[in-house]
C-alpha positions in Angstrom: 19.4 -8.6 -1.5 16.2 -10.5 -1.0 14.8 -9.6 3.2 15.1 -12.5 5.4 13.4 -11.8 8.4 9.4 -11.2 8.4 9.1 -7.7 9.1 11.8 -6.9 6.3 9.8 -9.0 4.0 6.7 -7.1 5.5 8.1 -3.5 5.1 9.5 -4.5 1.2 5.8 -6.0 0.2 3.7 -3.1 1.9 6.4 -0.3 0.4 5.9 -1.9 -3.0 2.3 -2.1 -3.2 1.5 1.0 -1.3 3.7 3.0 -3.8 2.2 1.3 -7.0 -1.7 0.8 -5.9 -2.1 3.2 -3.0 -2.5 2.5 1.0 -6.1 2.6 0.9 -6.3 -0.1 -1.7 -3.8 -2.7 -0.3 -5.6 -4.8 2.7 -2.9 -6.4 5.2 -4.0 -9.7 4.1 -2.4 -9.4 0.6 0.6 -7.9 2.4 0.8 -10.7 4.4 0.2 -13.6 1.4 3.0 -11.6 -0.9 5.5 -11.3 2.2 5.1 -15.1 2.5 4.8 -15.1 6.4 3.1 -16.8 8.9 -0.8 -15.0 9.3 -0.2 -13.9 12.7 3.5 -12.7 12.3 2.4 -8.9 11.1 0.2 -8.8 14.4 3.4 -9.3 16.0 5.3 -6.6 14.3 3.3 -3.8 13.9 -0.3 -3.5 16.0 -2.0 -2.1 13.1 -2.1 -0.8 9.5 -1.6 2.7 10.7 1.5 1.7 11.9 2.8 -0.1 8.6 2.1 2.5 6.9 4.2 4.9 9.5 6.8 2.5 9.5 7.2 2.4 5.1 7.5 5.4 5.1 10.4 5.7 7.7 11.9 3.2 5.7 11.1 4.7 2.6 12.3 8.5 3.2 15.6 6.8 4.9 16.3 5.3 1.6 15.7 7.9 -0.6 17.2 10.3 1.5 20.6 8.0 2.1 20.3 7.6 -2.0 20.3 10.8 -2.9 22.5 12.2 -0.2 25.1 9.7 -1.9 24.4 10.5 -5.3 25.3 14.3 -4.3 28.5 13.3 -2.2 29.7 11.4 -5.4 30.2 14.7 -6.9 33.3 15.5 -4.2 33.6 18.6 -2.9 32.8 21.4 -5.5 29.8 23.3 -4.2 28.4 23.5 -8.1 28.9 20.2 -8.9 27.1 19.1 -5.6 24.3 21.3 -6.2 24.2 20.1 -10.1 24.5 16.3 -9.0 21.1 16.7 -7.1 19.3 17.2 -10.6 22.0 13.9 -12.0 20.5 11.6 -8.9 16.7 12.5 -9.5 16.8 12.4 -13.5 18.4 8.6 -12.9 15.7 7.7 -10.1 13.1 9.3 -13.0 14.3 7.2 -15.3 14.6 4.0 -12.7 12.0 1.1 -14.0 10.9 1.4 -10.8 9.9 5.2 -10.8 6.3 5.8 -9.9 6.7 9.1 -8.0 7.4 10.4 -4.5 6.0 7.5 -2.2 5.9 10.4 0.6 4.1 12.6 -1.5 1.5 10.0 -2.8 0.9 9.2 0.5 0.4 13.0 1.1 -2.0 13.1 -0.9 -4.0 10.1 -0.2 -4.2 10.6 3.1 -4.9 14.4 2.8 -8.8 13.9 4.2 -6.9 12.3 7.9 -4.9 15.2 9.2 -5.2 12.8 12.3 -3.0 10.1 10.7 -0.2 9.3 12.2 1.8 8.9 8.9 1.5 12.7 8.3 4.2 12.6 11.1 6.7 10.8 8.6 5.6 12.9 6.1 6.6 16.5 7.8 10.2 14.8 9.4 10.8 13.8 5.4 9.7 17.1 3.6 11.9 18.9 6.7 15.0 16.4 6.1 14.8 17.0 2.2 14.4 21.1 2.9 17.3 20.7 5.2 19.6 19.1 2.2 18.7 21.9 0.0 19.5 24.4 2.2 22.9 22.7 2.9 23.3 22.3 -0.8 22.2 26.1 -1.3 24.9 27.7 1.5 27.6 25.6 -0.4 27.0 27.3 -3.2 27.2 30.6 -2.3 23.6 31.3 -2.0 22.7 34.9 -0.1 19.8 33.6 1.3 20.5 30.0 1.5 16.9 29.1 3.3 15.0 31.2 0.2 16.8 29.3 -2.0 15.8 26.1 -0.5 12.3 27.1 -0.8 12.3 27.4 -4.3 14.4 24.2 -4.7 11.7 22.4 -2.8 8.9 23.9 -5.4 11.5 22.6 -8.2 12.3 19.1 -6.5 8.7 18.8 -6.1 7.5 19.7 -9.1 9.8 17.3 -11.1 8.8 14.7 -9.7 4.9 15.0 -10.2 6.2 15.9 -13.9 8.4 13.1 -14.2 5.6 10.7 -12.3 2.8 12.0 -14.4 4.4 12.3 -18.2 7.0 9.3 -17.6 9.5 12.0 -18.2 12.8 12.1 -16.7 14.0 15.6 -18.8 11.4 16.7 -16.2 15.1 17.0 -13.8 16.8 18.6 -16.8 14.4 21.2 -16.9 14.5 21.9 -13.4 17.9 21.8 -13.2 18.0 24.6 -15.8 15.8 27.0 -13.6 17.6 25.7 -10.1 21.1 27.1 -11.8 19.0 30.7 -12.3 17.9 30.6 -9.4 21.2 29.9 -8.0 22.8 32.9 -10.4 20.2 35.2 -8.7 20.7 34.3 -5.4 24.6 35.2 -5.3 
């Protein structure tokens, strides 16, 4: 579905070229021309690239957490097959033609050297919403110390993606998967 309204448009054009050039390398100009809307409409949505920034990201992490969340929930209620269906969701995002990484944890990254920026904001809410999901995932299946468990999830989640981002690899999730279920068979 194609966004209608300018700030949609805005949000969609900034999200795409933030997540395949970089924020620091994508002026609000080009946003603007590849959005297609009036020059001064962005001025009227959002007071300043800071604040695009902030608000792709809140879209983003929604998204991806909505798309995932669903992608586990499509596995019905058995705890195992919830907790394996996380590894399912982020092999077929890997493999998306889409895929260029974590567009949180890019934007991490790049803006590492601003502690001040008020995207690392987004950034903390998403890495606390994702630890929250594996920690639900991790208590449903039987985990002792579901929180632990989490932790090491989040090193696996993490770690997947960078593989999978950096070597176009979506086994990246398959191997992961393989030491999440040990880590699982460990923690019961």
């Amino acid at each position: 579905m194609t966004a209608t309204k300018p700030r949609e448009r805005i949000l969609a054009t900034a999200t795409a070229l933030f997540s395949a050039e970089g924020i620091s390398a994508v002026g609000i100009n080009r946003i603007i021309a590849e959005a297609k809307v009036a020059q001064m409409t962005p001025y009227r949505q959002f007071k300043s690239k800071d604040e695009l920034v902030v608000a792709t990201l809140e879209s983003w992490s929604a998204q991806w957490l909505q798309d995932l969340a669903e992608a586990i929930d499509s596995h019905g209620d058995d705890a195992l097959a919830r907790y394996s269906g996380l590894w399912d969701a982020l092999e077929a995002w890997f493999a998306s033609d889409d895929f260029r990484g974590s567009f949180v944890a890019n934007a991490a990254a790049e803006l590492r050297s601003n502690p001040g920026h008020p995207a690392n904001a987004v950034i903390a809410r998403h890495r606390q919403a994702v630890r929250e999901l594996l920690t639900d995932l991790a208590k449903k299946a039987g985990a002792g110390d579901p929180s632990a468990l989490a932790g090491q999830l989040q090193v696996l989640v993490d770690g997947a993606i960078a593989l999978a981002a950096v070597d176009r690899q979506p086994a990246a999730a398959r191997n992961a998967r393989t030491l999440a279920l040990a880590a699982l068979g460990s923690s019961t």
